[in-house]
C-alpha positions as a Markdown table, in Angstrom:
| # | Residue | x | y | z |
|---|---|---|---|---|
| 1 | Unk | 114.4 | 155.8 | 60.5 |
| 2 | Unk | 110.5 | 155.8 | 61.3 |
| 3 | Unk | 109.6 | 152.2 | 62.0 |
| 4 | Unk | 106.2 | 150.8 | 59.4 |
| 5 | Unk | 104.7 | 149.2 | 62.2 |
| 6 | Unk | 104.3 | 149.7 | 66.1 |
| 7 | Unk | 103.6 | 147.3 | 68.5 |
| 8 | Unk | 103.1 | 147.4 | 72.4 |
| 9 | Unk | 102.2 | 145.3 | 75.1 |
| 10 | Unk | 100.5 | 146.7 | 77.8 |
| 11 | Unk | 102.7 | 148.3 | 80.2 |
| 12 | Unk | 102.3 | 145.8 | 83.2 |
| 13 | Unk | 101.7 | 147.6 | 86.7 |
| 14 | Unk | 104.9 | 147.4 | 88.7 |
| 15 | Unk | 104.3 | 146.3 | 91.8 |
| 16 | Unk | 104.2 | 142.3 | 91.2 |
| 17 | Unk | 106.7 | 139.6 | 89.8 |
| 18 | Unk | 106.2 | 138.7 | 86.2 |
| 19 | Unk | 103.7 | 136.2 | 85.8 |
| 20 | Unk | 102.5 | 134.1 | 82.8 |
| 21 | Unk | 100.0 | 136.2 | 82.0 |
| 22 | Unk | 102.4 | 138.9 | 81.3 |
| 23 | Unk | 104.4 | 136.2 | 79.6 |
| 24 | Unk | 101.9 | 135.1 | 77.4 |
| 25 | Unk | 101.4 | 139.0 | 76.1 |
| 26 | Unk | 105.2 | 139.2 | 75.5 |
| 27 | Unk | 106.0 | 136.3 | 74.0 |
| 28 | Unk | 102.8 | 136.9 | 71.5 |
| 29 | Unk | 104.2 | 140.4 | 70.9 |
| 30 | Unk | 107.5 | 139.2 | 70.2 |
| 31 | Unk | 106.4 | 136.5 | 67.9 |
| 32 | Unk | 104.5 | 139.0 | 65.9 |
| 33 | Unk | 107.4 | 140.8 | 65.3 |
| 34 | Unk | 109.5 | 138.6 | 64.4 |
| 35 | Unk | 107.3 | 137.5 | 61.5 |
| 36 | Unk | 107.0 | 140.9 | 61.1 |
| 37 | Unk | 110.9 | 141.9 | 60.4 |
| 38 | Unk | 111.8 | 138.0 | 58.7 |
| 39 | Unk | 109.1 | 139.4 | 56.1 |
| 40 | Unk | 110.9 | 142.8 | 55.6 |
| 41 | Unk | 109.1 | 144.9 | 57.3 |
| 42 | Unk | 110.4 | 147.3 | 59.8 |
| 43 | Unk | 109.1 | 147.1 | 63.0 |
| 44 | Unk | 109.2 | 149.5 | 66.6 |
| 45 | Unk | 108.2 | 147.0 | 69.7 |
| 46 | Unk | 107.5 | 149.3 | 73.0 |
| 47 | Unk | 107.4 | 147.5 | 76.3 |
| 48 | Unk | 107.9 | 148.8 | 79.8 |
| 49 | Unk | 106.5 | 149.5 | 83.0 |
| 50 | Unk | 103.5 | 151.4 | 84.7 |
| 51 | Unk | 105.4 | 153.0 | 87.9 |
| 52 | Unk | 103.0 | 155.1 | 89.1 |
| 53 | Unk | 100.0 | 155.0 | 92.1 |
| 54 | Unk | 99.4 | 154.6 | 95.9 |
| 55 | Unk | 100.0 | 150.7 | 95.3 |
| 56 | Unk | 103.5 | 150.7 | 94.7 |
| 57 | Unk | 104.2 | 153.9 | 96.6 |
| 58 | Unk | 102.7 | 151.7 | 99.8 |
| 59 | Unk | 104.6 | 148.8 | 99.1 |
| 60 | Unk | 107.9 | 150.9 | 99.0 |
| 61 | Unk | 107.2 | 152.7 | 102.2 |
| 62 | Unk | 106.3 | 149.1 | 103.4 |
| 63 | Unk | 109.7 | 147.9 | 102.5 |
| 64 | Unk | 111.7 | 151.3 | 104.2 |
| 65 | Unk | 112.7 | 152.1 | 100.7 |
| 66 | Unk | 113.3 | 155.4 | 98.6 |
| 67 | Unk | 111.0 | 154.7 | 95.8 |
| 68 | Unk | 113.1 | 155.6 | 93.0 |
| 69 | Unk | 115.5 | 152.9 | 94.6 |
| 70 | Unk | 112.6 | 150.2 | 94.9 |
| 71 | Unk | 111.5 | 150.8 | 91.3 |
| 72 | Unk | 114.7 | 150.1 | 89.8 |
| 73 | Unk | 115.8 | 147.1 | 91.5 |
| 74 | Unk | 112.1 | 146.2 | 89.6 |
| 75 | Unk | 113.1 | 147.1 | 86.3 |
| 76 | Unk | 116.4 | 145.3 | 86.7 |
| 77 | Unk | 114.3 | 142.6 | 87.5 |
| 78 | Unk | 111.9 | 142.7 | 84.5 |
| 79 | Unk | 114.4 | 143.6 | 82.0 |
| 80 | Unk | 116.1 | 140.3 | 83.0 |
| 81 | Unk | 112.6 | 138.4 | 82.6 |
| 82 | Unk | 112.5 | 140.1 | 79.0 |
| 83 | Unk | 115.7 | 138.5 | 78.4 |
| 84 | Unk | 115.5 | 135.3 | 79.9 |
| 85 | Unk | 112.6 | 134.3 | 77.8 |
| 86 | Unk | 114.0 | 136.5 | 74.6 |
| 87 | Unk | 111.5 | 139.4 | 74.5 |
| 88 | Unk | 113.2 | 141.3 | 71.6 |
| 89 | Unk | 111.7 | 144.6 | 72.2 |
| 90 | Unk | 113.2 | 147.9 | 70.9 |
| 91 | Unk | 112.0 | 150.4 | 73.5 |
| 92 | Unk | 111.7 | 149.9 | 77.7 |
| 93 | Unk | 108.9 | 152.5 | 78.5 |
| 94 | Unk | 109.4 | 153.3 | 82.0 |
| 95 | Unk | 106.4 | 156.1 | 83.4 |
| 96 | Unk | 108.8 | 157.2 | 86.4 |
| 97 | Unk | 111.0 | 158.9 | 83.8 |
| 98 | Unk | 111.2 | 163.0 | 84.0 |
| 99 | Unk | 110.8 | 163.2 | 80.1 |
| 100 | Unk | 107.5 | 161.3 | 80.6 |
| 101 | Unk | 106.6 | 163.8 | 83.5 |
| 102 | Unk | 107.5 | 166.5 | 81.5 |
| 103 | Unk | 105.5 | 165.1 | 77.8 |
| 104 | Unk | 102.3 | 164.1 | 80.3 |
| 105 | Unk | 102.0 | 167.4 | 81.6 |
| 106 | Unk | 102.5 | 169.1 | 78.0 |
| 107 | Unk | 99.3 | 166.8 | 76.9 |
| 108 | Unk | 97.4 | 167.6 | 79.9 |
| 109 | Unk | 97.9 | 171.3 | 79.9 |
| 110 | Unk | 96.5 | 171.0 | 76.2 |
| 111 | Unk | 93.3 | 169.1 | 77.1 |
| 112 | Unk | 92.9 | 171.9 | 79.4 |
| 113 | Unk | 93.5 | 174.7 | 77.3 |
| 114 | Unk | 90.2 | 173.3 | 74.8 |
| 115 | Unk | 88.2 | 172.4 | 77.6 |
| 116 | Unk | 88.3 | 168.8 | 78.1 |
| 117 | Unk | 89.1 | 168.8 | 81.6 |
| 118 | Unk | 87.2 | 170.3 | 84.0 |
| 119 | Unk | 87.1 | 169.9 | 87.7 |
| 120 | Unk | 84.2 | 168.9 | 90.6 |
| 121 | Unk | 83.8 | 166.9 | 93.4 |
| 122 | Unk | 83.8 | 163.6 | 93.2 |
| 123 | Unk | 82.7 | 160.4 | 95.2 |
| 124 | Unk | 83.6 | 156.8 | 94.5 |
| 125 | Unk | 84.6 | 153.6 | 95.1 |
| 126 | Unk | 88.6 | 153.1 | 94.8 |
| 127 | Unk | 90.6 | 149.5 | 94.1 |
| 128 | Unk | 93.7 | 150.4 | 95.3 |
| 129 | Unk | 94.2 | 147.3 | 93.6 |
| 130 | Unk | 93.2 | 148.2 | 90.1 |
| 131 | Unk | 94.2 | 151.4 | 90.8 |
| 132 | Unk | 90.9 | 152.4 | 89.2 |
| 133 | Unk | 87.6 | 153.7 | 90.4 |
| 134 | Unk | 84.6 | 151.1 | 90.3 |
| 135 | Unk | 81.0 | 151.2 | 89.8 |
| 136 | Unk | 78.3 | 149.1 | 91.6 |
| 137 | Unk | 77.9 | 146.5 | 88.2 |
| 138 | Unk | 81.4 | 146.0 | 88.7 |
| 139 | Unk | 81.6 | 144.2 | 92.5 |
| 140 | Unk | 80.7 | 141.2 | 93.5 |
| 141 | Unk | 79.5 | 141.6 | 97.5 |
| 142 | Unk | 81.1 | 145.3 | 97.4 |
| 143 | Unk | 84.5 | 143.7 | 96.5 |
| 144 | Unk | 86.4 | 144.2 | 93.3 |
| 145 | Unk | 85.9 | 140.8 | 91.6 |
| 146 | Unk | 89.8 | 141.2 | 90.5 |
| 147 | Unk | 90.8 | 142.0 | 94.3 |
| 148 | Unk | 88.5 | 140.1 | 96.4 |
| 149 | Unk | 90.9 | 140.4 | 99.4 |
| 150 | Unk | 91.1 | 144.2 | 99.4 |
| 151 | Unk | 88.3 | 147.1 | 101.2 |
| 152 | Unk | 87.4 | 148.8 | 98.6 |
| 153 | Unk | 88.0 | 152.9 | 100.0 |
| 154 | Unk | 85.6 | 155.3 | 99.8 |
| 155 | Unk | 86.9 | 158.5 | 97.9 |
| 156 | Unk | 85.5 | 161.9 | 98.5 |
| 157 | Unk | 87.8 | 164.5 | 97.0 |
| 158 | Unk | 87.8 | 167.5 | 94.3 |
| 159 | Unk | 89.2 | 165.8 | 91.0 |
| 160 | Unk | 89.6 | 166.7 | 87.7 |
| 161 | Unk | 87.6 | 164.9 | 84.8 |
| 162 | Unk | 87.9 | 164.1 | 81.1 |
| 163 | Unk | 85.2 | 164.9 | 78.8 |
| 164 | Unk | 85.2 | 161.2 | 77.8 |
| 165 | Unk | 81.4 | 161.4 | 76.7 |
| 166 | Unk | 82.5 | 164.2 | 74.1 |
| 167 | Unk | 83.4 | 161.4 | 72.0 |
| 168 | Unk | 81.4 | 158.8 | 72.7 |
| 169 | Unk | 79.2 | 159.1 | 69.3 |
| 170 | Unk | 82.2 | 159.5 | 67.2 |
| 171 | Unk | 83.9 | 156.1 | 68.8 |
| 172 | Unk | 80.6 | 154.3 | 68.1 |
| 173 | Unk | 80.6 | 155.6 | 64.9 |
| 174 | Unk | 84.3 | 154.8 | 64.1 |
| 175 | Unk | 84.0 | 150.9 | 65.4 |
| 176 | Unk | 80.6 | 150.6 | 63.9 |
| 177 | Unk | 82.6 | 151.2 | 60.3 |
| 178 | Unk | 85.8 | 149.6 | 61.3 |
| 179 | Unk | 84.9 | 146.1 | 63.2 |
| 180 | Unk | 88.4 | 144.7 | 62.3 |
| 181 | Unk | 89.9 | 147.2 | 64.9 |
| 182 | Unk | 89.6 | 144.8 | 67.6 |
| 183 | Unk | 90.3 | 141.1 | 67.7 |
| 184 | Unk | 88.9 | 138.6 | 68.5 |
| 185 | Unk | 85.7 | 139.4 | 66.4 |
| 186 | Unk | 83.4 | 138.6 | 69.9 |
| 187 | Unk | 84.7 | 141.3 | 71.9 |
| 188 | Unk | 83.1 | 143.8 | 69.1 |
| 189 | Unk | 79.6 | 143.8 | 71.2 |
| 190 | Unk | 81.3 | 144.1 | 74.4 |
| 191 | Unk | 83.6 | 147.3 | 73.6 |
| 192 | Unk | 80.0 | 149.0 | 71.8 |
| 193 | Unk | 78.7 | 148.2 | 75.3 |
| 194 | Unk | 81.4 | 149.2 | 77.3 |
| 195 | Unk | 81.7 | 152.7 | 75.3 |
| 196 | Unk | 77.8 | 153.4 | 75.6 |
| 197 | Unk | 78.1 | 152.8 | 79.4 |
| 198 | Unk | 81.3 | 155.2 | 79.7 |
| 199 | Unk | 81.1 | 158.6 | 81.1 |
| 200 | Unk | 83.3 | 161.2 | 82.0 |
| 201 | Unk | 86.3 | 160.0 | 84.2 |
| 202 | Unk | 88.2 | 161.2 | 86.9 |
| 203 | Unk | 92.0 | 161.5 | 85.8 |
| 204 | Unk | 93.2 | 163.2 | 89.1 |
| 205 | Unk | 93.8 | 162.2 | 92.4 |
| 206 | Unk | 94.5 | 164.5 | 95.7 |
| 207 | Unk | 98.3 | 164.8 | 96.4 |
| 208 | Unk | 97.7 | 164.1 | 99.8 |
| 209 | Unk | 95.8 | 160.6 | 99.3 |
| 210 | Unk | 98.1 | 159.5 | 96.2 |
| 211 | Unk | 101.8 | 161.3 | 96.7 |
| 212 | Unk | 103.6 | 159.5 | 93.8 |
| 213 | Unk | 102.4 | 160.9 | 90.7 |
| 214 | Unk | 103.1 | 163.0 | 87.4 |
| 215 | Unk | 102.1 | 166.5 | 89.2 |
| 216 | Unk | 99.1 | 168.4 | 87.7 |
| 217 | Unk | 100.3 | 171.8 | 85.9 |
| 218 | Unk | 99.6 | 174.8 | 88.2 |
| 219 | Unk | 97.8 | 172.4 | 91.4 |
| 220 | Unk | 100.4 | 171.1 | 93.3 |
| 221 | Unk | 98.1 | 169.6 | 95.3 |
| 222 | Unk | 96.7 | 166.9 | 93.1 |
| 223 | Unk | 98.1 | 164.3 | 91.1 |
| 224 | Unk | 97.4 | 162.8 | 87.8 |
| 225 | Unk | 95.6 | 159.6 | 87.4 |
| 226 | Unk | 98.0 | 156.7 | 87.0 |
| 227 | Unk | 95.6 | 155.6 | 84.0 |
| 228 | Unk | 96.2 | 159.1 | 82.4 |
| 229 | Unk | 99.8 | 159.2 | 82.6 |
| 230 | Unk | 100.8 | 155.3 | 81.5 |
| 231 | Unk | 98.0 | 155.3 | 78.1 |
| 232 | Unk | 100.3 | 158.2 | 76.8 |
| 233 | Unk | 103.2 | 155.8 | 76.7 |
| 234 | Unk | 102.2 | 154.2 | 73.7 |
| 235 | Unk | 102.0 | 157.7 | 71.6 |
| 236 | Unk | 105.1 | 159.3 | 73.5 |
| 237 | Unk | 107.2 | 156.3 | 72.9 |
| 238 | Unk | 106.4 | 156.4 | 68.8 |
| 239 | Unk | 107.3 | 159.7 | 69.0 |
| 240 | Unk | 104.3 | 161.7 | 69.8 |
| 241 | Unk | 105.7 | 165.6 | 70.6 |
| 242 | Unk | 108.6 | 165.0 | 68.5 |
| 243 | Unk | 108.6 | 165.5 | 64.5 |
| 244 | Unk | 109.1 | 161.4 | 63.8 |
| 245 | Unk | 105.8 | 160.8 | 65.1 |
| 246 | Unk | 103.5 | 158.2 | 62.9 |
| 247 | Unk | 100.4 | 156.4 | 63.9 |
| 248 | Unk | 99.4 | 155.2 | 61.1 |
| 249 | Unk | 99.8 | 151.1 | 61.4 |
| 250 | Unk | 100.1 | 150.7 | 65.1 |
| 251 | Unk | 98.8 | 147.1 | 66.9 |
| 252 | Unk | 98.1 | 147.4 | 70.7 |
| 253 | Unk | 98.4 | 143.7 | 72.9 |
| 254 | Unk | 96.1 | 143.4 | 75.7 |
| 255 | Unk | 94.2 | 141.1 | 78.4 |
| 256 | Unk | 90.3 | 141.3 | 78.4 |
| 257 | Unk | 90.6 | 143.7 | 81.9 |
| 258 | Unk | 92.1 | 146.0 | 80.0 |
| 259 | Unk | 89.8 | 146.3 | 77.6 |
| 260 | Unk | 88.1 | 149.6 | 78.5 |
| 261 | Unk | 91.1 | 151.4 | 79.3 |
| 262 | Unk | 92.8 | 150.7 | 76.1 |
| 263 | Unk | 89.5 | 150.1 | 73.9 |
| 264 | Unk | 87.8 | 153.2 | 75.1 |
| 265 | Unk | 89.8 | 156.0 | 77.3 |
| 266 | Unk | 93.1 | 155.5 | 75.3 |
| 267 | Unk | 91.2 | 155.8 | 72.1 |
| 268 | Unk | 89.4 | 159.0 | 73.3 |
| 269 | Unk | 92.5 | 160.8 | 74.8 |
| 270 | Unk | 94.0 | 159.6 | 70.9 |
| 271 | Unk | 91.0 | 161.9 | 69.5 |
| 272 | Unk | 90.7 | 164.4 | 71.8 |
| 273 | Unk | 94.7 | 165.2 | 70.5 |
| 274 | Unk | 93.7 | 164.8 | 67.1 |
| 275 | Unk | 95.5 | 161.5 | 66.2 |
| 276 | Unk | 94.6 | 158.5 | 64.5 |
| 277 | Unk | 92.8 | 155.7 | 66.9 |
| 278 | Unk | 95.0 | 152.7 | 67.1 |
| 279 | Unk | 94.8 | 150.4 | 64.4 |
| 280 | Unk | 94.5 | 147.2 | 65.8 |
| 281 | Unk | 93.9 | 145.9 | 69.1 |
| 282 | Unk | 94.8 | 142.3 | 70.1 |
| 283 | Unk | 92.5 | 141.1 | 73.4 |
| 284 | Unk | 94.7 | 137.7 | 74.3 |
| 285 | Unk | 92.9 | 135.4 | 76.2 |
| 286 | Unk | 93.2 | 134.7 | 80.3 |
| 287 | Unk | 95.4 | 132.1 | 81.4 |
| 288 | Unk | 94.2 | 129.4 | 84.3 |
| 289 | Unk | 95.4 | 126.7 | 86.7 |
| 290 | Unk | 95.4 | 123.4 | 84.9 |
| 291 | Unk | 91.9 | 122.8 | 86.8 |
| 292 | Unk | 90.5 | 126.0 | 84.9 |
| 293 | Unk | 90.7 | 127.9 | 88.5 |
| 294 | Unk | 91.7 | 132.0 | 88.1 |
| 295 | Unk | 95.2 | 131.7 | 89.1 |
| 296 | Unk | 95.7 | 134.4 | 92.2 |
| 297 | Unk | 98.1 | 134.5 | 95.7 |
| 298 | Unk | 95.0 | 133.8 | 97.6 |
| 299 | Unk | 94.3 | 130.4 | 95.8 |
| 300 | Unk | 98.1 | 129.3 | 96.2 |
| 301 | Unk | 97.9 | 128.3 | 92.3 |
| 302 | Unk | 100.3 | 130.8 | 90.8 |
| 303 | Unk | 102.7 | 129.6 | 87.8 |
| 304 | Unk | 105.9 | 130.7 | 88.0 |
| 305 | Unk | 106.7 | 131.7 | 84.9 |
| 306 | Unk | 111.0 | 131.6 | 85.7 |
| 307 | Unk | 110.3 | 128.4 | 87.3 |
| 308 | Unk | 108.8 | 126.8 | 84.4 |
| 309 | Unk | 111.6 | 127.4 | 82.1 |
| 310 | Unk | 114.2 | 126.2 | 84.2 |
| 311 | Unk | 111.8 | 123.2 | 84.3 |
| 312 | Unk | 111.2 | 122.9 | 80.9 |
| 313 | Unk | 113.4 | 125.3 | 78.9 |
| 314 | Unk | 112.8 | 128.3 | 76.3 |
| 315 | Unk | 111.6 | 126.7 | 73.5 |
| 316 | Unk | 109.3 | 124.4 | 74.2 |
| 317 | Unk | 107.6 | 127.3 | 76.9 |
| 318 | Unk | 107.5 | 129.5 | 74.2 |
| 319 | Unk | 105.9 | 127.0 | 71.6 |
| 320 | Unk | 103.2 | 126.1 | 74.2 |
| 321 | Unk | 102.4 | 129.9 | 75.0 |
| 322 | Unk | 101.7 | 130.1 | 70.7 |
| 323 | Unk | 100.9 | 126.9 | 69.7 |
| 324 | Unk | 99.3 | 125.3 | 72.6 |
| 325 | Unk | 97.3 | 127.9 | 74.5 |
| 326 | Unk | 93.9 | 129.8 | 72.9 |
| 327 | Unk | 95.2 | 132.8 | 71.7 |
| 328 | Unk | 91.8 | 135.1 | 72.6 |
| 329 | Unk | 90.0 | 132.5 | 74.4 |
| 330 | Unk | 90.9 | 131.3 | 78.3 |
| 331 | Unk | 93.0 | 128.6 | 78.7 |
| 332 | Unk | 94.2 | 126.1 | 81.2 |
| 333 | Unk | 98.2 | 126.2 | 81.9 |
| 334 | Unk | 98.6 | 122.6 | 81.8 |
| 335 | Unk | 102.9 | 120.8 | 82.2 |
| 336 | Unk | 101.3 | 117.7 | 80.8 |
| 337 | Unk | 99.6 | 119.0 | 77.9 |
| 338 | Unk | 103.0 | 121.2 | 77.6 |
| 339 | Unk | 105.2 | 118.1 | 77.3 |
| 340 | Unk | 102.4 | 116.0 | 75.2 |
| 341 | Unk | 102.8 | 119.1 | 72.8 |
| 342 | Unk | 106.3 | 119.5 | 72.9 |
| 343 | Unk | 107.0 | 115.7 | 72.3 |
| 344 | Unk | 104.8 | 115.4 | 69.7 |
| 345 | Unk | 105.3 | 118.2 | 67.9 |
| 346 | Unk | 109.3 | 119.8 | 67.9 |
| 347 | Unk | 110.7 | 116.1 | 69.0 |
| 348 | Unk | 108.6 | 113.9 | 67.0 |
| 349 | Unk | 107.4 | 115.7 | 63.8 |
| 350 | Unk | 109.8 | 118.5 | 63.5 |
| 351 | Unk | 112.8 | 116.4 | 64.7 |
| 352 | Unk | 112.2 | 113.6 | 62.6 |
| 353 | Unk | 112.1 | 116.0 | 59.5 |
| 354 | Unk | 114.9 | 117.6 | 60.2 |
| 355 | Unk | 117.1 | 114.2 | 61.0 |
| 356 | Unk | 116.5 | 112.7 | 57.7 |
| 357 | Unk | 117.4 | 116.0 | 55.7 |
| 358 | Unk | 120.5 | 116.1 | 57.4 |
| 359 | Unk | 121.2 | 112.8 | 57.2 |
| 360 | Unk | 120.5 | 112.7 | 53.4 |
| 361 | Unk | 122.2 | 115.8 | 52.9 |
| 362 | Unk | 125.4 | 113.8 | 54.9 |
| 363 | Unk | 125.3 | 110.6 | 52.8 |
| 364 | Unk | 123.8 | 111.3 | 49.4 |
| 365 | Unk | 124.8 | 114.6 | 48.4 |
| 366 | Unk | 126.7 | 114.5 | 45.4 |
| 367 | Unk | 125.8 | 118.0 | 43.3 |
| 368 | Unk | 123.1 | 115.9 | 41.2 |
| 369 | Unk | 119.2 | 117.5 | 42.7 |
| 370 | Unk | 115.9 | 115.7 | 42.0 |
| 371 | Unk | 113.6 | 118.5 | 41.6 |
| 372 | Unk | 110.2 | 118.0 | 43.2 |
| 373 | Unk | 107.3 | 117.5 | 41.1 |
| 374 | Unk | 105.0 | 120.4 | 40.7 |
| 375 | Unk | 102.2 | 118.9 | 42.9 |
| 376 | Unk | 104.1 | 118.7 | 45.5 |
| 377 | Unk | 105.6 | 122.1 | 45.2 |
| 378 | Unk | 101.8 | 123.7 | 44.4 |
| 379 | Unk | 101.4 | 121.8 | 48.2 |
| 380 | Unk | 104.2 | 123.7 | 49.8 |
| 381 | Unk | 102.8 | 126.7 | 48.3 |
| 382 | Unk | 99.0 | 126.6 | 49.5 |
| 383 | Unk | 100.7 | 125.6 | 53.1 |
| 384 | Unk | 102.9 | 129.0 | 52.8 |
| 385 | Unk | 99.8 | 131.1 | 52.1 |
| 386 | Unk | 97.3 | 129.2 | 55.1 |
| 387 | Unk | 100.6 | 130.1 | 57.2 |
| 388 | Unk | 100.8 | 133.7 | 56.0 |
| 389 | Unk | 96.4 | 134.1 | 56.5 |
| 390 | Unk | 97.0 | 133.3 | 59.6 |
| 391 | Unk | 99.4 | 135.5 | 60.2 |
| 392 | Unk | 97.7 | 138.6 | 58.6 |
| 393 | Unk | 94.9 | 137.5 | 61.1 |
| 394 | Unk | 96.5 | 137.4 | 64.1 |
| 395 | Unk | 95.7 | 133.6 | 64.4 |
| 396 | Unk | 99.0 | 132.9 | 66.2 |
| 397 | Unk | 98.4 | 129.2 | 66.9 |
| 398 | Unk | 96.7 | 128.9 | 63.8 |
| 399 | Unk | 100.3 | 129.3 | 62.5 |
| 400 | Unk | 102.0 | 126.9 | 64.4 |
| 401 | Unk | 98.9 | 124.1 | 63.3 |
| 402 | Unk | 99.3 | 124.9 | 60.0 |
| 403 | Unk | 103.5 | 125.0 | 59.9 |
| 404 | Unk | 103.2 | 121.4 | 61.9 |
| 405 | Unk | 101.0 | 120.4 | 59.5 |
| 406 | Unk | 103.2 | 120.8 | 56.4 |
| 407 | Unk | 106.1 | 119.4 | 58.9 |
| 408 | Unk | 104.0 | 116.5 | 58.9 |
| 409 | Unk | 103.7 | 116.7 | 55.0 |
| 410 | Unk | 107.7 | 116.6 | 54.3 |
| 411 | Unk | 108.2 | 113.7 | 56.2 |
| 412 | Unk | 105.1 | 111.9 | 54.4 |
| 413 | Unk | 107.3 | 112.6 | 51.4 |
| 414 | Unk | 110.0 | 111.7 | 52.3 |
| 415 | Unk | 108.4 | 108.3 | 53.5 |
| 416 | Unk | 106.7 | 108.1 | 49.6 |
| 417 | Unk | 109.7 | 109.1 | 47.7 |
| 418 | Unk | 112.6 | 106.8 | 49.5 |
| 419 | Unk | 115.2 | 109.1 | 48.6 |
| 420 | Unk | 117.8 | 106.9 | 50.5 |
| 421 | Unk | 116.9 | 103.6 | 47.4 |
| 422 | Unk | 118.7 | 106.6 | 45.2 |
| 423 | Unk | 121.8 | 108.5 | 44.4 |
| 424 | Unk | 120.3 | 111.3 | 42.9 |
| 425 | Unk | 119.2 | 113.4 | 45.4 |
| 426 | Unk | 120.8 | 116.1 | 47.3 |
């Protein structure tokens, strides 16, 4: 059966641990499914790796590994991350695979074949980092302001290039009409801006300077762009090249670096094939140290994201990644606003609810049921349709507010009606 709805995370680059930036897209991917399925609908979650790229090709050499071996002790240790912290996906998208060599160079041959890649010489500035190519507006002292620690290297090869400004004007065009593709509402501006400033892009890279790569058809001596080959994961894994593709309701998670690549590039490969841009695209905020500092190696302020459940345990991580943290705005990973909001919420509110019903339930149930008078059911009612607003929104801890909030309501009335002075309740 052909899912209703797809949704992906990003695929994160291999090379690193998890971190809680990866778990914050996860667990908001997740969530959203599983709202998604307890109301019925059916739902096809993609997650998985980007293996691909001189960085982790470096790193294996670096360890005296075969790389095939080095990337799957990774996924072994990802897939157990997904599961420790309940990542429900339905698909593990993994770019090292041969039917993803094989469905990448299909796609590229067929950009070729209508003239949307061409080939030149080429000279640019290269985060190995990144993994990307970066301009002058992009660096802060001639460093990659994401890699600040890394020489940028000076690239000087024949690549191929995607017409990217072939569809520049019919991007605009399509975003201009259809501002509720990307959310939150602010990053509208940005994207417009990010799109008029695009050009075409080099989706190559010389064998000889990148070895570990999807091969490009018919030139075995250059690679395809890491960038090229992962962004057709999300099409390939709905079924793209098969007859069960569908496109048609599809939500894309990502952070705010990604926001070209998946805002712009991925949406122009999408219609240079002829298919349907994505229909929604989620930009999650940036997590930081609880001091608002980036969190990065260099600063020794990294959060362990493994570390923090054992510390604190699954559910009350997970509620803080929802209900605690900014969904689309930055936000400071703080263990004492995590406890605060834990206590106050799930032990306090939610726990005293739930004690007294079962306590009632225990002692007073005897088949006779006071029915709830109709304002207090019209209540319930306006707090189940805030709740679903917010969910048709994407205003994840608008959800979790709003379900505290009626929480908070239950015991109130519980307080008011004194069901335990009774013996006719249930």
């Amino acid at each position: 059966n052909i899912a209703e709805t797809f949704i992906t995370t990003t695929l994160p680059y291999v090379n690193s641990t998890p971190h809680v930036g990866h778990l914050f897209e996860f667990v908001l991917a997740d969530s959203l499914t599983r709202h998604l399925r307890n109301n019925n609908q059916s739902v096809f979650f993609n997650t998985g790796l980007d293996e691909h790229g001189l960085k982790v090709f470096n790193k294996s050499l670096e360890l005296g590994l075969d790389i095939h071996d080095y990337l799957n002790s990774l996924q072994n240790e990802w897939i157990s991350f997904c599961k420790e912290f309940k990542i429900d996906y339905d698909n593990f998208y993994r770019t090292s695979d041969t039917t993803h060599h094989l469905k990448v160079q299909i796609i590229w041959k067929k950009f070729l074949e209508r003239g949307d890649i061409y080939k030149k010489n080429y000279q640019g500035k290269y985060c190995i980092g990144c993994e990307s190519f970066k301009t002058d507006k992009d660096l802060i002292d001639n460093k990659c302001n994401e890699h600040t620690n890394l020489d940028l290297k000076i690239v000087n090869e024949d690549n191929y290039f995607f017409k990217l400004s072939k569809y520049k004007d019919e991007l605009t065009n399509w975003i201009n009409s259809n501002s509720e593709f990307i959310e939150p509402s602010n990053k509208l501006n940005e994207l417009k801006n990010l799109i008029l400033e695009s050009d075409d892009i080099s989706i190559s890279r010389l064998k000889s300077n990148c070895p570990w790569g999807v091969e490009v058809p018919d030139d075995s001596e250059h690679v395809i762009y890491v960038w090229f080959d992962a962004l057709w994961n999300y099409a390939l894994s709905a079924g793209y090249l098969t007859p069960n593709f569908k496109w048609e309701n599809t939500i894309q998670l990502c952070g705010p670096d990604n926001l070209r690549f998946q805002g712009v590039i991925f949406q122009s490969f999408l219609k240079s094939e002829n298919i349907n841009y994505t229909n929604k695209l989620l930009v999650h905020g940036t997590i930081l140290d609880k001091d608002g500092q980036k969190i990065s190696k260099s600063l020794g302020n990294t959060i362990d994201p493994l570390e923090q459940l054992n510390k604190f345990g699954l559910t009350s991580i997970r509620y803080y990644l929802i209900g605690g943290l900014s969904t689309y705005g930055n936000s400071n990973w703080n263990e004492e606003d995590l406890i605060k909001l834990y206590n106050s919420d799930i032990c306090n509110d939610w726990g005293n609810l739930i004690a007294r019903v079962l306590h009632l339930i225990d002692t007073k149930s005897n088949g006779v049921v006071n029915t709830p008078d109709d304002d207090f059911i019209k209540l319930i009612n306006d707090y189940k349709l805030k709740v679903s607003n917010s969910w048709s929104d994407y205003r994840f801890k608008d959800v979790c507010f709003t379900i505290n909030e009626l929480v908070k309501v239950g015991n109130k009335y519980i307080n008011d009606e004194k069901p335990w002075n009774t013996d006719n309740y249930i």
